[in-house]
N, C-alpha and C positions, 0 to 999 in steps of 0.2 A: 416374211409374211406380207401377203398384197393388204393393204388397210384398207382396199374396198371390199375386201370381205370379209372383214372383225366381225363386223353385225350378224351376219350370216353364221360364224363359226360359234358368237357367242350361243346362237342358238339354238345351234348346232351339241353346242357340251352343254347348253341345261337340260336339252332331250337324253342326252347321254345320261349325262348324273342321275335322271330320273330313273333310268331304266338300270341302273347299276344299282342304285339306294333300295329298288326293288326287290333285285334278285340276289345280288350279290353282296352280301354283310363282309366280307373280308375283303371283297376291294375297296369298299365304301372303308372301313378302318385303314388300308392301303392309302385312300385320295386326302384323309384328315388332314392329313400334314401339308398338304396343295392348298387345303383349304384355307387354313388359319394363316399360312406363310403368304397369299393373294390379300385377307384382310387388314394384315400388318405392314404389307409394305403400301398398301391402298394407307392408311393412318399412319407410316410413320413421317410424312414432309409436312402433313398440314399446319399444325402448329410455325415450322421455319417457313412455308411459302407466307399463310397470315400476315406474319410480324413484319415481313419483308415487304410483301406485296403495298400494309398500309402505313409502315413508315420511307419507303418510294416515293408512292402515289401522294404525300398529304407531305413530304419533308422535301422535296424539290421543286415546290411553289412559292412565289415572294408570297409572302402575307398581304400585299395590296390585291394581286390574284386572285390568289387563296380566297376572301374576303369576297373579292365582288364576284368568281363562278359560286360561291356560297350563296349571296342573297339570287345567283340568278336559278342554283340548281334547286334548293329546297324544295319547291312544289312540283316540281319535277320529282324527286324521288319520293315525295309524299301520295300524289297521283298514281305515281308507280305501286307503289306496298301498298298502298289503300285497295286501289282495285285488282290486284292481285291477292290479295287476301278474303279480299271481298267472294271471288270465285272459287279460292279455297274452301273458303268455309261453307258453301254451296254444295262441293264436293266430300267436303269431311260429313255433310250433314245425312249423307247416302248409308252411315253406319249407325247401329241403334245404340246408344251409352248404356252401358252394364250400370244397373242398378244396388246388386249385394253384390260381393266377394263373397267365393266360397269358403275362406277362412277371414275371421276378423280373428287379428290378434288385437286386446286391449293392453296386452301386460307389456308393462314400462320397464319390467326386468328381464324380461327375454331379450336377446339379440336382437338388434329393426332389421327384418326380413325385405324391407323396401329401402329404396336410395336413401342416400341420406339428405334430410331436411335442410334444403340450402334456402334463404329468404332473399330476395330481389337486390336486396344492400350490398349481402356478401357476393350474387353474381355479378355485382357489376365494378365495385369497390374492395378488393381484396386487400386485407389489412399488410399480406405477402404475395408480391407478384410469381415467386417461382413458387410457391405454394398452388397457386391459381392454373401457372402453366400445367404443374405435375398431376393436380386434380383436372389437368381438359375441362377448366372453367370457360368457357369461349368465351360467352360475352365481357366475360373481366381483360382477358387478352385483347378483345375487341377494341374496347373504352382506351386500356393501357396507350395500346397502340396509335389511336386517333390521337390522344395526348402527349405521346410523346413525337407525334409528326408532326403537330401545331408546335411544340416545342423545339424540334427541328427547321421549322420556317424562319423563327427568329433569332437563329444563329448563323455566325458565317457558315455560308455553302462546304460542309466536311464532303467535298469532293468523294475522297478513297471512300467513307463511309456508305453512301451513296452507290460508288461503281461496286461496292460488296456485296450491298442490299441489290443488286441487278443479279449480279453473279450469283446469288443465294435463290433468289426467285427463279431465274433463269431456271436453275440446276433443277430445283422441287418441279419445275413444268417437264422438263428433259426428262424426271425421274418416272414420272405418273406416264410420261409417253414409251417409256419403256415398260411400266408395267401393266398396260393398257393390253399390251401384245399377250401377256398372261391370261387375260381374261376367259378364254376359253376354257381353260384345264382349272383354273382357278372355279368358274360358277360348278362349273362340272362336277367338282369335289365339294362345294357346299352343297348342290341340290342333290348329290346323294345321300350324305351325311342328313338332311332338314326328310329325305322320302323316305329313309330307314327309322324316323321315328314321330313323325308330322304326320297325323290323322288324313285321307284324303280330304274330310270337311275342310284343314288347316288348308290345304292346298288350295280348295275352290275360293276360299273365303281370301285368299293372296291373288287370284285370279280378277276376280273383282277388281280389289285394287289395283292392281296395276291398270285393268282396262279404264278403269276410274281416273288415275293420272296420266295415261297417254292420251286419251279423248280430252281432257281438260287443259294437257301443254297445249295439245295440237289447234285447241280453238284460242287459247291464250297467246301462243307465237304468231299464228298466220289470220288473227281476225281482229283480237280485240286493240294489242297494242300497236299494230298496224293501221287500223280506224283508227283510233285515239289524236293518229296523228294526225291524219286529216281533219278531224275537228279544229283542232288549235294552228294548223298552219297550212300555209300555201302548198300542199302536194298532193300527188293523188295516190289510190288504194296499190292500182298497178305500176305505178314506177316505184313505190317503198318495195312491193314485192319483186319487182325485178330486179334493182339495187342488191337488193339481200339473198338470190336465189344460190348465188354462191360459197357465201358464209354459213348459209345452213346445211349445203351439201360434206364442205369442209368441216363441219362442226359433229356429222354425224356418223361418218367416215371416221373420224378419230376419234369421236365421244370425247373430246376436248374443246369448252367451249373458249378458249385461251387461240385455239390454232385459227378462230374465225376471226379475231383482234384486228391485224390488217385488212381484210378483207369489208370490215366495220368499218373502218377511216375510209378506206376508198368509197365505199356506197357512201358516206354520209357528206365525205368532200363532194362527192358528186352533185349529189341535194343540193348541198348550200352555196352550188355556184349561182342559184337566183338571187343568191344574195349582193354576190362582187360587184360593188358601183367605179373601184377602182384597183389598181394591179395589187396594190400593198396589203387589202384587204385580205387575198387570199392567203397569204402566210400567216396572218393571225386567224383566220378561222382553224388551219391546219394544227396552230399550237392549241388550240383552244379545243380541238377535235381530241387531239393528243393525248392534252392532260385532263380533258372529263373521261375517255376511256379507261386513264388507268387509275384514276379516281372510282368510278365505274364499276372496275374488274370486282372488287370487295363488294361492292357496295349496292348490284344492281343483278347480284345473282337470283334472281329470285327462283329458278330453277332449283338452289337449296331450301324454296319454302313450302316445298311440296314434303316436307319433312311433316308437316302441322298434318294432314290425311295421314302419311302414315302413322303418325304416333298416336291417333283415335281411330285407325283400323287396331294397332298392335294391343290399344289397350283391350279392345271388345273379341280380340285373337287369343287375348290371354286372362280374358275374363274378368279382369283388374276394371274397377270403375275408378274416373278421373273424376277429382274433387272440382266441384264446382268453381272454388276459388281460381285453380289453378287450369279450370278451361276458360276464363274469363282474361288471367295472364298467356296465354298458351301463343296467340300471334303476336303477344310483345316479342316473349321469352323468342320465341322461334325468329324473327322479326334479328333479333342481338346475336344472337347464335348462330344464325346461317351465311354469316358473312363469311365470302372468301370463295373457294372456288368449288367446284363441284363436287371432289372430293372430301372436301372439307369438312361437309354436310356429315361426312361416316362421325368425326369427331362430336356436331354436334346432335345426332340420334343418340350416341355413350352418354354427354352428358344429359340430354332431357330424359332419355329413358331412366337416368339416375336421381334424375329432378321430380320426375313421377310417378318413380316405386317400380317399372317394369323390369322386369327378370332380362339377367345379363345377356341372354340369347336375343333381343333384344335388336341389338345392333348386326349380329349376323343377320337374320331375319331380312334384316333392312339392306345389308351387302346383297342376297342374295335376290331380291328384286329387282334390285338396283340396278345388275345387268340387264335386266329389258329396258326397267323406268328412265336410266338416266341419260337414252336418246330422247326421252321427250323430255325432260328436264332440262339438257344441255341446248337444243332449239328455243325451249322458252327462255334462257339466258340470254341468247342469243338475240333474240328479239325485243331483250330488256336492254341490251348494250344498245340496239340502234336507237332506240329507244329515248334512252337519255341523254345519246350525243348529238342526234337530232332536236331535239326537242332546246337542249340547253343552247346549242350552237345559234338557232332562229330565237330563241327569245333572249342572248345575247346582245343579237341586233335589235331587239325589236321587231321583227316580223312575225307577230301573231296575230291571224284573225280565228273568228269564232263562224264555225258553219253549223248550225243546228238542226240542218235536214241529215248530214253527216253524222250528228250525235244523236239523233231518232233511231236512225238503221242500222248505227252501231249497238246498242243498246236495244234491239227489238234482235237482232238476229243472235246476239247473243247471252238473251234471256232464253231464247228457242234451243239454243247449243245444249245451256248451264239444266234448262228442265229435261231435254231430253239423256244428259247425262245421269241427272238425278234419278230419273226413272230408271235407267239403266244397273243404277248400282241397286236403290233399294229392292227390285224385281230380284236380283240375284241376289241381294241376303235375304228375305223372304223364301227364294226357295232353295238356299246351304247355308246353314246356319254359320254366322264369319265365325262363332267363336270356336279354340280346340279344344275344350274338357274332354279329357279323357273318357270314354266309357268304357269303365273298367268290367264288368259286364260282358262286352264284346272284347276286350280282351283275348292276348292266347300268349303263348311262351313265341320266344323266336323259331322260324322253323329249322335252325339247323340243334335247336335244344330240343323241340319238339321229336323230331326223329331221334334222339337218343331213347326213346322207348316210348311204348304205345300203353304203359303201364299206370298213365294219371285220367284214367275215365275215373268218372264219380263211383261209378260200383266199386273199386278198389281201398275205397276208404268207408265204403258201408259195414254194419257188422257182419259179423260171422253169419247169423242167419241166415243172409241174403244167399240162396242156393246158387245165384246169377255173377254173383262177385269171382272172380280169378283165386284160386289156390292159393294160400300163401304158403311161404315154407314155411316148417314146422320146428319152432323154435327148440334149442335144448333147453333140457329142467333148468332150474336156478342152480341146482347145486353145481353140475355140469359147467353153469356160465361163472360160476363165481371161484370157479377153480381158474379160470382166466382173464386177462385184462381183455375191454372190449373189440381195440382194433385187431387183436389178435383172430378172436370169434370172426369179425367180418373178413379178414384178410383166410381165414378157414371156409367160410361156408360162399365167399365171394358175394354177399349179400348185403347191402348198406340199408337198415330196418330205423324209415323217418317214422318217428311219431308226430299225428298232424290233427290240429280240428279245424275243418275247411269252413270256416263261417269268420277270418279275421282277414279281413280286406285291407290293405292290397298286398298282405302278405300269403296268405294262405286260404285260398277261394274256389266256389263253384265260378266259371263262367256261363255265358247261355250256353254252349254247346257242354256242359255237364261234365266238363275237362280241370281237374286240379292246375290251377296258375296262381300265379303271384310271385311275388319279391323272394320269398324261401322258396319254394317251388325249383323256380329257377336254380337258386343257389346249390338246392339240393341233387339238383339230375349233374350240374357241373363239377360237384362235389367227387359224384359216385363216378362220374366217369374217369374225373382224375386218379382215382383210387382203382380204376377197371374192374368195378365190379356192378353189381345189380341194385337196380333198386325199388327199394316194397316199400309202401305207404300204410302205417298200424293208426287206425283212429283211436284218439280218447279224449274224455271230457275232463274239462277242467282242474272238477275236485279231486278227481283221482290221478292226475297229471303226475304227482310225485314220486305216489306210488307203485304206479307205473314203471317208472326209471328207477325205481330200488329194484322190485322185482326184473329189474334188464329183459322189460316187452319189448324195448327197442333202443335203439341205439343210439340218437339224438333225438330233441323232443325239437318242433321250428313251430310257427305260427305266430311270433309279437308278443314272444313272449320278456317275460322285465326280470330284472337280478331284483332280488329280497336278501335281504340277512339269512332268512333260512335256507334260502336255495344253495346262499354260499357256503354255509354251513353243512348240509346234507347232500349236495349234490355235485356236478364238475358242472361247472361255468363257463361257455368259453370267453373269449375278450369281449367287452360291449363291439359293437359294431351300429349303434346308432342311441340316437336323446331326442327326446319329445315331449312336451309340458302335456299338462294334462289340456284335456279340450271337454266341450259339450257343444251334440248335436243339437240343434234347434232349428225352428221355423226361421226364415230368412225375417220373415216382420216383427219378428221377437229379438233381434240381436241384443238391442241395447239393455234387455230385460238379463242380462246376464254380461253384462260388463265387467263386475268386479265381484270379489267374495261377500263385499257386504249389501250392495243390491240383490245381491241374489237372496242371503240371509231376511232379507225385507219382505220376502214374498213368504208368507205361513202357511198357505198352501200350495206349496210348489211338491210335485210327483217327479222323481228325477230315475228313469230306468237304467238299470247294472245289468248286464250277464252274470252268469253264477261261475265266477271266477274267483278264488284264495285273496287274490288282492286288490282286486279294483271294488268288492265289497266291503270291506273295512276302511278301505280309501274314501269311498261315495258316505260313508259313516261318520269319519272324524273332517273330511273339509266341509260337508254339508250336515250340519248335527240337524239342522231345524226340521230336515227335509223328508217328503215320505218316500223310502226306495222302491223300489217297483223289481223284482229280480226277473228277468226273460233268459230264454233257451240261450238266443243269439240276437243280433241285431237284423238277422237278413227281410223279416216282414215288420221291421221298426215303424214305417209309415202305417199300416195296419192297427198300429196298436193305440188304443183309446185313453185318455186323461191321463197321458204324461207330457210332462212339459219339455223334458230334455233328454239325454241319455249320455252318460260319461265314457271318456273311452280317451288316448290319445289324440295331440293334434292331428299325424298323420293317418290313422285309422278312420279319425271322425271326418277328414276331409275327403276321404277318398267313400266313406257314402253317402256323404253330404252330395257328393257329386254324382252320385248314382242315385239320388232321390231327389224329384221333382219339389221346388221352394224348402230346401234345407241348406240349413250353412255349419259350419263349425267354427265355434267360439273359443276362444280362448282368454279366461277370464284376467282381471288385473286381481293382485295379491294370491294366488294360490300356489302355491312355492311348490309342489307335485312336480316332479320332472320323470322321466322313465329312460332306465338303461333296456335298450334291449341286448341279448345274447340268445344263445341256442346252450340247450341241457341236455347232459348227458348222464349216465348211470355212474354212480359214487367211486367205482373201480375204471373209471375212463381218463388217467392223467394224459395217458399217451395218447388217445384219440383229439384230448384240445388241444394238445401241443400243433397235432397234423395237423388241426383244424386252424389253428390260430395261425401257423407258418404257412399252409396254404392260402388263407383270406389275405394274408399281406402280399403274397405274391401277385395274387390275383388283383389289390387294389392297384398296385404297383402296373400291373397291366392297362391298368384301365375296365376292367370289366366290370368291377365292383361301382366306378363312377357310371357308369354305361348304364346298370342294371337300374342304380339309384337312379338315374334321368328317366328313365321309363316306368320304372314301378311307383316312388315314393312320389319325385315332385316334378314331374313331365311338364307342370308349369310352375311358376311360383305364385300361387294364388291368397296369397295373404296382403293383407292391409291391414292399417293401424287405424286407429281414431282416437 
């Protein structure tokens, strides 16, 4: 492959992926495995380049060196991360911070739905270093590393150790240049996989960003650290950029900021022949050039701190709001994490997105941008390398002056760049909203499910009244049924008879277009089609739900519904296939008013709305005794309804209309030990049909569809938080 045209082809397969993840759902399953196998070998050398790269760079220096490029580089790399962070956060500030989460979990006994809680001590001081590597602790890796390379300065020169640390680094750069060539067929297979289930909003709102971080490398590499330098020393605007016109071509060509290294030393040796007063001088600039490079390569990527924008697009992309504390830590943390090479960065988005609570998709997300973002990220590297081996090299010697007509226009044209960036992003989140909530609502089934029958319009689940509703077949008597077991009956009349009440979201629902969807929905058309027969949708309510399935109205009961002692007892059960604590819908400004069982119990007039369901009314009875119930039809005109404070229901049920209702959240309280199996019911004489049905769902988990469906129907994002 010609590597002047990577770039070209990369964008070449994310046009592809897109229009594959569109139409075609079974090559997109087909490309999966391209996909995940591109981000694994992209994360499997970072950790070995790291360790290499900074006990190299920092263990082949005498300590007298060591020491005096220290006190000469400090402000040199502080200047650097300062005002590059500085322009980040200019950029980050283009996205608006989520306020509520659509779920607060409080409860301290449920599983932590968010990363796990690491505090600044543990990221940087790990009590076990392989502990730290196997957790992708970077910054602990980070700190190890620098310690154990000042620790290496002060021992005899271990030569072999040294030429292995070459060999090892060497190899993780060879490896990334090989899999560089990947990148095509690699974004191709993720931007299918992200179009088959990524809202367009999600899209526009990743559109953005990326334009956000390419306008912001591009005025970071070719204006700002390029002025910089003419402020502080003897050169001008257009020889740094002639110097460097090559390193950037090289660097973008291979999306490897490592392949512009040489091509750095020669521009910068070039520079700093104003310096040679005599012949000998020039070979110690050349070592001096040398070894602040590969000091450097770690340590002056800041191309990996364009991490800090995405991880407050991803959180306002996933609805998740970022604690205050930890946006105040955010350009340390990222600042300690992003050290190392550009790749590297995949390592440290795993771990902050795990430091922030964001959902494990997370990091793909962040691969898949990354194919556009990380020619402008690898240029701003680029320009951080000249950067600091310029800058150290002249104020080694001494040759700094100060131009302040230089630092006017630097700082006037690139306040003009950084606003008119800013207008750029907040114009387009103003008009696509960045975040991706589902709206379940707009919802539909997939269309290759969808075509399996034109049988789930709304009228098919109205009563019998309805003169407009479709035929249904006409069941045998009970005695007739009860003379055989149920799959029998359906495997007879070819007929697969759901009982459904379309009002439990996001299992069993109207959408706007008046079409039965949701999470059994689905399961049930995949069901009937594995069994080749038909299938008819019987409504019923609630309280007669049981009854229903004695008298065999139908033949599995779906809609979220929960295992009881009685159910198990009078009915077939099939295997749980999902757990959910209980939750309560509320006002978003009311969260904290329902934190735990005994704040709530605090409130003596507290109105808490049930549906008229067998068990969620006894439930709302014995967890909330104090409380006045309120019974409703259904939940679907909830916001409608006057002087109630909350409405019980599951986590997953209450989040998914929490999300469909303008300032509602679902809570999930501390101490109320409620948890729900759900299954699907069947008629008392149906062993054989759960067996099918239980030996089917494992197949199918085993497939993958079962995970597939759960991404799309239940937790398309993960929008819980703790407090």
């Amino acid at each position: 492959m010609n590597s002047k045209l990577l770039p070209l082809l990369v964008l070449i397969g994310g046009a592809l992926g897109i229009t594959i993840g569109s139409v075609s759902p079974a090559l997109t399953a087909f490309l999966q495995p391209f996909g995940d196998a591109y981000i694994r070998l992209m994360e499997v050398v970072v950790l070995p380049y790291l360790i290499s790269s900074l006990l190299l760079g920092l263990g082949r220096l005498s300590p007298a060196t060591a020491l005096m490029l220290f006190r000469k580089s400090w402000p040199v790399y502080l200047l650097l991360w300062g005002v590059t962070f500085a322009c980040l956060i200019v950029a980050a500030s283009t996205v608006p911070l989520v306020g509520t989460a659509t779920v607060v979990d409080f409860s301290a006994s449920l599983p932590d739905e968010k990363g796990s809680a690491v505090s600044l001590v543990e990221l940087l001081i790990p009590d076990n270093f392989f502990e730290a590597l196997s957790q992708n602790y970077i910054p602990s890796v980070v700190l190890m590393g620098v310690i154990f390379g000042i620790a290496i300065q002060h021992s005899v020169k271990p030569t072999p150790l040294l030429d292995m640390l070459t060999i090892i680094r060497n190899a993780c750069v060879r490896i990334w240049g090989w899999i560089v060539y990947l990148a095509p067929v690699g974004v191709c297979a993720l931007f299918a996989e992200s179009i088959s289930s990524v809202s367009l909003t999600g899209f526009a709102a990743l559109s953005i960003y990326i334009a956000v971080v390419m306008l912001s490398s591009l005025v970071i590499a070719l204006w700002v650290l390029p002025m910089l330098l003419t402020v502080f020393l003897p050169l001008t605007y257009r020889e740094i950029l002639t110097g460097l016109r090559e390193a950037f071509m090289v660097a973008v060509v291979t999306s490897l900021s490592v392949a512009s290294l040489p091509l750095i030393q020669q521009a910068t040796q070039k520079l700093a022949r104003k310096l040679n007063e005599n012949e000998g001088e020039e070979q110690q600039q050349k070592e001096i050039i040398e070894t602040t490079l590969s000091v450097s390569y770690p340590l002056a990527q800041i191309g990996n701190f364009f991490i800090l924008v995405f991880l407050v697009y991803a959180a306002y992309y996933y609805y998740l709001p970022i604690e205050k504390q930890q946006l105040l830590e955010l350009p340390f943390v990222t600042l300690i994490s992003s050290i190392g090479s550009p790749t590297s960065s995949i390592g440290a988005v795993t771990f902050m997105a795990d430091w922030l609570g964001l959902p494990q998709g997370t990091t793909d997300l962040y691969v898949e941008t990354m194919a556009i973002t990380r020619y402008g990220q690898v240029i701003t590297s680029v320009s951080a390398f000249a950067f600091v081996a310029t800058a150290i090299t002249f104020l080694f010697h001494g040759k700094v002056r100060f131009n302040p007509r230089a630092l006017v226009v630097t700082l006037a044209v690139s306040a003009a760049a950084f606003s008119g960036i800013w207008a750029i992003g907040s114009y387009g989140g103003t008009h696509a909203p960045l975040h991706s909530e589902v709206s379940y609502r707009a919802a539909g089934l997939p269309d290759y499910v969808q075509q399996l029958s034109d049988a789930n319009r709304l009228a098919s689940v109205e009563p019998a009244a309805d003169t407009d509703a479709p035929q249904k077949t006409t069941a045998p008597q009970t005695s007739e049924l009860s003379a055989r077991n149920t799959i029998d009956r359906i495997e007879t009349t070819s007929v697969l008879r759901v009982g459904i009440n379309p009002n439990v979201m996001p299992f069993a629902y109207r959408n706007n277009d008046g079409r039965l969807v949701g999470y059994d929905v689905e399961l049930m058309y995949r069901f009937a089609q594995s069994m080749n027969v038909r299938l008819e949708f019987v409504p019923y309510d609630w309280q007669s739900l049981a009854d229903d399935l004695k008298q065999q109205k139908f033949d599995i009961a779906v809609g979220g519904l929960y295992i009881t002692d009685e159910r198990l007892n009078t009915l077939t059960v099939s295997e749980p296939y999902f757990e959910s604590p209980l939750a309560l819908i509320v006002k978003s400004d009311r969260v904290d008013e329902f934190k735990s069982k005994s704040v709530i119990s605090q409130n003596k007039d507290l109105t808490i709305a049930v549906f008229d369901d067998p068990v969620l009314i006894p439930l709302a009875k014995r967890t909330f005794p104090s409380a006045k119930l309120r019974v409703l039809p259904d939940y679907s005109k909830l916001s409608d309804v006057q002087d109630v404070d909350a409405a019980l229901w599951t986590r997953e049920q209450a989040r998914a209309l929490a999300i469909s209702l303008d300032g509602y959240s679902a809570v999930v309280p501390e101490n109320t030990a409620s948890r729900f199996l759900f299954a699907y019911l069947m008629p008392p004489s149906s062993p054989g049909l759960a067996a099918y049905f239980d030996y089917w769902m494992d197949l199918s988990r085993k497939a993958g569809v079962i995970q597939d469906m759960h991404r799309r129907w239940i937790s398309p994002v993960n929008t819980v938080t703790t407090d």
